[in-house]
GUDO-110210 format. One record per atom (N, C-alpha, C): residue in three letters; x, z, y. Coordinates in steps of 0.001 Angstrom, whole numbers, plus 500000, padded with zeros to 6 digits. Atoms other than C-alpha are relative to their C-alpha. Example, Ala and Ser with C-alpha at 12.3 -4.5 7.8 and 13.67 -1.06 7.14 Angstrom:
// GUDO-110210
ALA500890500000498810 ALA512300507800495500 ALA500900500000501200 SER499180499940498810 SER513670507140498940 SER499230500730501090 
END
This chain:
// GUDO-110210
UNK500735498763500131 UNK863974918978257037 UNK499551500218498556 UNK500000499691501746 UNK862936918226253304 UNK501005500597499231 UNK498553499566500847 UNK866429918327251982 UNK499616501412500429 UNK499922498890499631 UNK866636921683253765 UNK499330501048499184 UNK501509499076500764 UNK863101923226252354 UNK500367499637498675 UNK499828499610501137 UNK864091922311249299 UNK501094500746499324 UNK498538499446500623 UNK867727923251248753 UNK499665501612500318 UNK499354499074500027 UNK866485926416250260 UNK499293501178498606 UNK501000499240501242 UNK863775927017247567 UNK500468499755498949 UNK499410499466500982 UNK865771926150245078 UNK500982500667499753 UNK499091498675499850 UNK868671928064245863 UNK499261501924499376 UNK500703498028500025 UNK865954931409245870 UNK499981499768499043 UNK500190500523501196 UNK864467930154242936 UNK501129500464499125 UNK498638499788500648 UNK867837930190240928 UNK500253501036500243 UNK499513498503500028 UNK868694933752242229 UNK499144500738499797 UNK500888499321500851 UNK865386935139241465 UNK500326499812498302 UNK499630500190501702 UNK865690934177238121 UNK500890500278499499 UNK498194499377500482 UNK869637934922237319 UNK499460501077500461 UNK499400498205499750 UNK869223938391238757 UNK498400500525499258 UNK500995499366501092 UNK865947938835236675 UNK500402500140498540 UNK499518500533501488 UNK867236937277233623 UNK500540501111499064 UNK499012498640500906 UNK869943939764232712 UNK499132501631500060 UNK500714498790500002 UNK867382942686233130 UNK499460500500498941 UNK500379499725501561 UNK866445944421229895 UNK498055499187500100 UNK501277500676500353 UNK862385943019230637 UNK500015498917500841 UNK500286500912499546 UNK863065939674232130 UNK499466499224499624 UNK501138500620500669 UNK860240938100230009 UNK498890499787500922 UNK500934500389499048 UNK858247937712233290 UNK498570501211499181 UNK500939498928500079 UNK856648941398232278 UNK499004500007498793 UNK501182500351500852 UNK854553940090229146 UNK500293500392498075 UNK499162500308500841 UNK857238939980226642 UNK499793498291499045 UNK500002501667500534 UNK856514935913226027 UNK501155499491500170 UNK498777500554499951 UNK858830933391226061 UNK499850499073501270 UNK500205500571498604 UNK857690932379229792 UNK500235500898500694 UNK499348498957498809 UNK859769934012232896 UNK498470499086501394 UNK500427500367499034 UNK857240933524235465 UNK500384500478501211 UNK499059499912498879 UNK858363932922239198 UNK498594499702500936 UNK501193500108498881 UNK855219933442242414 UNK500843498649501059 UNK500006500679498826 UNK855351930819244940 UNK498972500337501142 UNK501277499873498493 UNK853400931536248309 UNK500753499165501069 UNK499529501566498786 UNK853314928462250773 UNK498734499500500550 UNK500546500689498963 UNK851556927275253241 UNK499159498230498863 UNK499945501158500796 UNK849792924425250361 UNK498307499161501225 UNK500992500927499211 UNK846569923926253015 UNK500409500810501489 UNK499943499188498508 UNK846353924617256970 UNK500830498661500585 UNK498805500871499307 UNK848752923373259566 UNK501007499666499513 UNK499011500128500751 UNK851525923734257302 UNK500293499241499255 UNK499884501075501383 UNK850811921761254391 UNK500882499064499357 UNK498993500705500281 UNK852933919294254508 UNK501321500471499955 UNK499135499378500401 UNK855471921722254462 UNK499965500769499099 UNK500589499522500322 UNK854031923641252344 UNK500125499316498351 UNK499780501107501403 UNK853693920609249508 UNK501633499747499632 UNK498860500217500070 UNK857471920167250318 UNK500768500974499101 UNK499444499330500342 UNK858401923347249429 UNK499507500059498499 UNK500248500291501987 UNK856290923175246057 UNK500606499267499098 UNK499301501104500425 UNK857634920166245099 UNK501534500160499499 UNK498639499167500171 UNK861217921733245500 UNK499511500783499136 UNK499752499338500486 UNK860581924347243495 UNK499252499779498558 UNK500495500314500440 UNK858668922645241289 UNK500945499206498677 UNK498460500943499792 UNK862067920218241003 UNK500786501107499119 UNK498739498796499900 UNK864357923489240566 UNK499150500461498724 UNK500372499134501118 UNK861920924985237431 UNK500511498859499342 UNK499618501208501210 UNK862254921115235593 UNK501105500154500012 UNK498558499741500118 UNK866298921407236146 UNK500108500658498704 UNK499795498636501348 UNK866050924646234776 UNK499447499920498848 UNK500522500134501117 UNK864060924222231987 UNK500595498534499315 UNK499466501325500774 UNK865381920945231080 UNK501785500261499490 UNK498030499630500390 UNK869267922696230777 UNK499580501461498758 UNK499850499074501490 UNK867777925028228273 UNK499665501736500727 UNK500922499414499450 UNK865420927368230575 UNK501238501739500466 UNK499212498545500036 UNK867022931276230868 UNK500165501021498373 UNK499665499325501633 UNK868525933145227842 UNK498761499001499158 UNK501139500542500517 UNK866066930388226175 UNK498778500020499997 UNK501501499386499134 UNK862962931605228338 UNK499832498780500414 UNK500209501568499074 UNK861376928212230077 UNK499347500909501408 UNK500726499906498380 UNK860463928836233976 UNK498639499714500024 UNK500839500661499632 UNK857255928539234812 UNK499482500415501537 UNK500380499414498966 UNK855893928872238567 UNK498621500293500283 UNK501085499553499718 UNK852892930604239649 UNK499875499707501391 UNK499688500013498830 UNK852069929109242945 UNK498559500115500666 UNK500855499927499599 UNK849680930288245574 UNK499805499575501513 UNK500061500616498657 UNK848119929049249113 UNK499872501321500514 UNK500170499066498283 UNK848905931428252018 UNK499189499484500929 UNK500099500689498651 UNK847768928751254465 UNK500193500212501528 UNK499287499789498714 UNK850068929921256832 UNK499574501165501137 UNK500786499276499411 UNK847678932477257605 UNK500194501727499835 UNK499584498240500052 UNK848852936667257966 UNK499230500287498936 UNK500720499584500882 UNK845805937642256217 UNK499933499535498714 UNK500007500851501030 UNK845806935148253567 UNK501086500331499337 UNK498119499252501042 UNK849647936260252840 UNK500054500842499345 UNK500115498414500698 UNK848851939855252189 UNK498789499534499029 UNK501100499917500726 UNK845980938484250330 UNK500831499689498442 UNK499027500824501209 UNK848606935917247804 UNK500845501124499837 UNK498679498998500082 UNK851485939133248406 UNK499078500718499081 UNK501002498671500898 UNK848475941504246451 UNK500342499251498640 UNK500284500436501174 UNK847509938767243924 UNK501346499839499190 UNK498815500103500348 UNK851324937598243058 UNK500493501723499489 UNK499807498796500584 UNK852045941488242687 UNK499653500828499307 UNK500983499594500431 UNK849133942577241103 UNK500524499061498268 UNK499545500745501168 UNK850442939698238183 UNK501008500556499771 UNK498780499117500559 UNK852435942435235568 UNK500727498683499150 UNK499102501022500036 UNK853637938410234759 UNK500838499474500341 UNK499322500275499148 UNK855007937549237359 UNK501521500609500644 UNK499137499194500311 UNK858350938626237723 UNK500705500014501319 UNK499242500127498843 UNK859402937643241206 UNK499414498859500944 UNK500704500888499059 UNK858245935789244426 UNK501231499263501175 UNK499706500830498647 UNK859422932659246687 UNK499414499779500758 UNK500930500302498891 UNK857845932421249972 UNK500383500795500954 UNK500757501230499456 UNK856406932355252584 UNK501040499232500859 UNK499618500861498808 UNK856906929754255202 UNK500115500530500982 UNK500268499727498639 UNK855855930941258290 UNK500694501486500128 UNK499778498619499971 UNK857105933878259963 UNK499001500833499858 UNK501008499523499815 UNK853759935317260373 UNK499264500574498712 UNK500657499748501476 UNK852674935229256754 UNK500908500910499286 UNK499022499182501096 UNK856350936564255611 UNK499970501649500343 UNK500236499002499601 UNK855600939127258152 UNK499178500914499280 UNK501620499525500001 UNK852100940361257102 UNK500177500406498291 UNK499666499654502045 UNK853436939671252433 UNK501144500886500506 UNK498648499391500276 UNK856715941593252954 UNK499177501537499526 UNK500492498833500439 UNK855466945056253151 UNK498722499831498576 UNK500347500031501361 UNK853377944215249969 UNK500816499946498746 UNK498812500525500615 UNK856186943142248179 UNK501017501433500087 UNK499414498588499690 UNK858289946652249536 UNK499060500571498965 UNK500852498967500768 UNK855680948818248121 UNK499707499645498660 UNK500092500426500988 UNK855376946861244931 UNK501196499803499336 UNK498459499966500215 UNK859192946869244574 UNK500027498709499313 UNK499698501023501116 UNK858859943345243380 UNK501123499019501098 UNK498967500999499595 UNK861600940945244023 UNK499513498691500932 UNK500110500710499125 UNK861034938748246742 UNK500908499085500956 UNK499058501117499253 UNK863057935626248454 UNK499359499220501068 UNK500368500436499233 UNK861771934672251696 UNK500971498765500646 UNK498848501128499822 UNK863052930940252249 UNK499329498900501155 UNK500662500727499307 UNK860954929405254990 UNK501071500114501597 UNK499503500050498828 UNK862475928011257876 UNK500020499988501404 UNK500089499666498771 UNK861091929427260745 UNK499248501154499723 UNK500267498073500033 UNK861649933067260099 UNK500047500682501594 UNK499535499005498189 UNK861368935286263452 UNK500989501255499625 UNK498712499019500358 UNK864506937432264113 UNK499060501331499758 UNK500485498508499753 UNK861929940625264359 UNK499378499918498314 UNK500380499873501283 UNK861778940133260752 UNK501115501277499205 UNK498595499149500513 UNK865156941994260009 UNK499883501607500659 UNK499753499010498586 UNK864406944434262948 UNK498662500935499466 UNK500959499427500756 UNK861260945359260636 UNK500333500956499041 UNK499610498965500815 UNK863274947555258248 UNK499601499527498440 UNK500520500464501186 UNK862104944995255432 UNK501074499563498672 UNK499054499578501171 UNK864007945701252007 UNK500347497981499442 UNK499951501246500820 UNK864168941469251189 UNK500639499262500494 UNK499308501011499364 UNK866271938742251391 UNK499568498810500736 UNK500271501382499380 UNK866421936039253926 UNK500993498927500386 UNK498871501167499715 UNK867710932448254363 UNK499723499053501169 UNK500164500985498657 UNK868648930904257193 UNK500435498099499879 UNK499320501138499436 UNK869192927532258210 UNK500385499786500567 
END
């Protein structure tokens, strides 16, 4: 289940970033020489331990990247916040993560419940979003929600 959570966060990870990169302001909105990337995960609650997993992965997937010589010579850095697996708490991290004109793109959540509750924040904020948690509910697709999802 680790392997999994991580390959799938760094997989997003990596395609957030390539499909930001080549964008005339992929400077993670600031114009610095840091692309920043949101994380929202489950880091306290029931989750946690999945939650730490998935940080860790993506945590993993920025050192790669930055250690091969970052994006167009940008270094990764992640911005990561606690959902705790909790609806309200999601839309709370989906505001703050979108609300950051740094932040250039979001991995998360875990739960279906939380991806449920951030998505439509993320829609209306037109920000790039990769939902990589592995226990998405099918009535996620059936929601009319503009973002990608990965299955396992």
């Amino acid at each position: 289940m680790k392997k999994a959570i991580t390959l799938l966060v760094t997989a997003s990870l990596f395609v957030l970033t390539a499909c930001g990169a080549n964008g005339g302001s992929s400077n993670g909105g600031s114009g610095s020489d840091i692309i920043k990337i949101g994380l929202a995960a489950p880091l306290t609650g029931a989750s946690a331990q999945d939650g730490e997993s998935i940080k860790k992965g993506a945590e993993l997937a920025v050192k790669l990247l930055n250690d091969a010589g970052g994006i167009d010579g940008k270094n990764v850095e992640l911005v990561a916040e606690d959902d705790k697996g909790d609806p309200k708490e999601a839309t709370n991290v989906a505001t703050k993560l979108t609300s950051n004109k740094d932040v250039l793109g979001v991995v998360g959540h875990f739960n279906s419940s939380a991806t449920l509750a951030g998505a439509p924040v993320y829609n209306k904020k037109q920000t790039g979003a990769s939902f990589s948690g592995i226990k998405l509910s099918e009535s996620i697709g059936s929601r009319g929600l503009h973002v990608p999802r990965h299955y396992n």
